[in-house]
N, C-alpha and C positions, 0 to 999 in steps of 0.2 A: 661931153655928153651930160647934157642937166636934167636929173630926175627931178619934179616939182614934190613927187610923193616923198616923205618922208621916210627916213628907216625906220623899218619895223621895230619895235621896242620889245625884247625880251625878256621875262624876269626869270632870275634862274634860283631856286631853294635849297640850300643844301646845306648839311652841318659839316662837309668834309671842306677844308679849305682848297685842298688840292682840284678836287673834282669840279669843284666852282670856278677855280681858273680854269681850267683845262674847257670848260662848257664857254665860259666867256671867250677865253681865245678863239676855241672853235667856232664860238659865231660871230665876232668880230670880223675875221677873216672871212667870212659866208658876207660879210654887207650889213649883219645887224646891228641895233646897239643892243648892249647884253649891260643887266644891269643885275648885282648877284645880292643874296641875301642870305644870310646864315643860320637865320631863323622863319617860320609862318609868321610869328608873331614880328620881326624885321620888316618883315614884305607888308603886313598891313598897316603898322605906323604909316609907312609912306604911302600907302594908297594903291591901287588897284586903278588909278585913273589913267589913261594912256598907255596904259601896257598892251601888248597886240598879241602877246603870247605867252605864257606862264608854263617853268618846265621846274618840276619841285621830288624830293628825292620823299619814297614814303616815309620811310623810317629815321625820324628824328624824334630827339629829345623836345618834350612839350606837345604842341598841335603835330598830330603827323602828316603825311602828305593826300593821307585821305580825306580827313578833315578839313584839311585846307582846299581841297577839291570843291568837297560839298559845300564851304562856306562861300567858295569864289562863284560857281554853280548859282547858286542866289542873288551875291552882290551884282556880278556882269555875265549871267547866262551864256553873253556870246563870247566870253572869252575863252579860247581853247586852251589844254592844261596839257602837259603830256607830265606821265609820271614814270619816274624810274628809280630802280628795286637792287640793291644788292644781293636779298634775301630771298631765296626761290619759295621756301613755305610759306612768306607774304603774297604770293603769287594767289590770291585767293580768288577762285573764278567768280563770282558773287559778285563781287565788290569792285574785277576787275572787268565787268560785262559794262558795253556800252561804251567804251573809252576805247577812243581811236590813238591817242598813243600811250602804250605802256613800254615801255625799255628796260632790259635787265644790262647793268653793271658785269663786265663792261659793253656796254653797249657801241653799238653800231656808229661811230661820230656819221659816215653817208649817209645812214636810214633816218638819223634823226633828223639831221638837215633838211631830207628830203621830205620827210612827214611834217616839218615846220613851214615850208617854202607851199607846199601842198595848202593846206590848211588856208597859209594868207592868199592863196590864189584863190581859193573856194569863198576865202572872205572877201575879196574882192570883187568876185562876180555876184555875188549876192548883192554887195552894197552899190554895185551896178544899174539893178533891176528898178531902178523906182522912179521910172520917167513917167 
């Protein structure tokens, strides 16, 4: 069975090493490539070009995952972010309004999947549309 489409490319942020693996295997195993970074500042050395999905943990040392939200938000508007939270008093409704995925720690490994596979289907009917 030949897919001509490429796997979807996921970039996953996180300062916890474990939880980066854990997110990578788990979408390895899903069909994606997952490619992990342990910093905001990691993720945009290498660029934001090609990536199909960005899943970033908020609370980190340096830029945190909201910031790097609002900065990806401008660089590539279309690229979806899911964020996820260890810390429930970061849960700030404000901040977390508008945002189709936020995940609390531990989170759901099915929902996330499902809200990632979600997403590239909605991107793809979109990117559909322009005959």
């Amino acid at each position: 069975m030949s897919v001509s489409k490429h796997k979807p490319i996921v970039a996953v942020v996180d300062d916890d090493p474990r939880l980066l693996e854990s997110i990578e295997e788990l979408l390895e195993s899903a069909g994606y490539v997952a490619r992990s970074f342990s910093s905001a500042q990691q993720l945009l050395i290498c660029g934001l070009t090609g990536l199909d999905v960005l899943i970033t943990d908020i609370g980190m040392p340096g830029m945190d995952g909201f910031e790097l939200r609002d900065l990806v938000n401008r660089a590539r508007p279309e690229l979806p972010v899911f964020l996820i939270t260890g810390r429930h008093e970061i849960v700030d409704q404000d901040r977390a309004k508008g945002m189709s995925g936020f995940f609390r720690k531990p989170f759901d490994a099915h929902a996330l999947l499902a809200a990632i596979g979600e997403t590239l289907r909605n991107h793809d009917a979109e990117d559909g549309h322009e005959s």
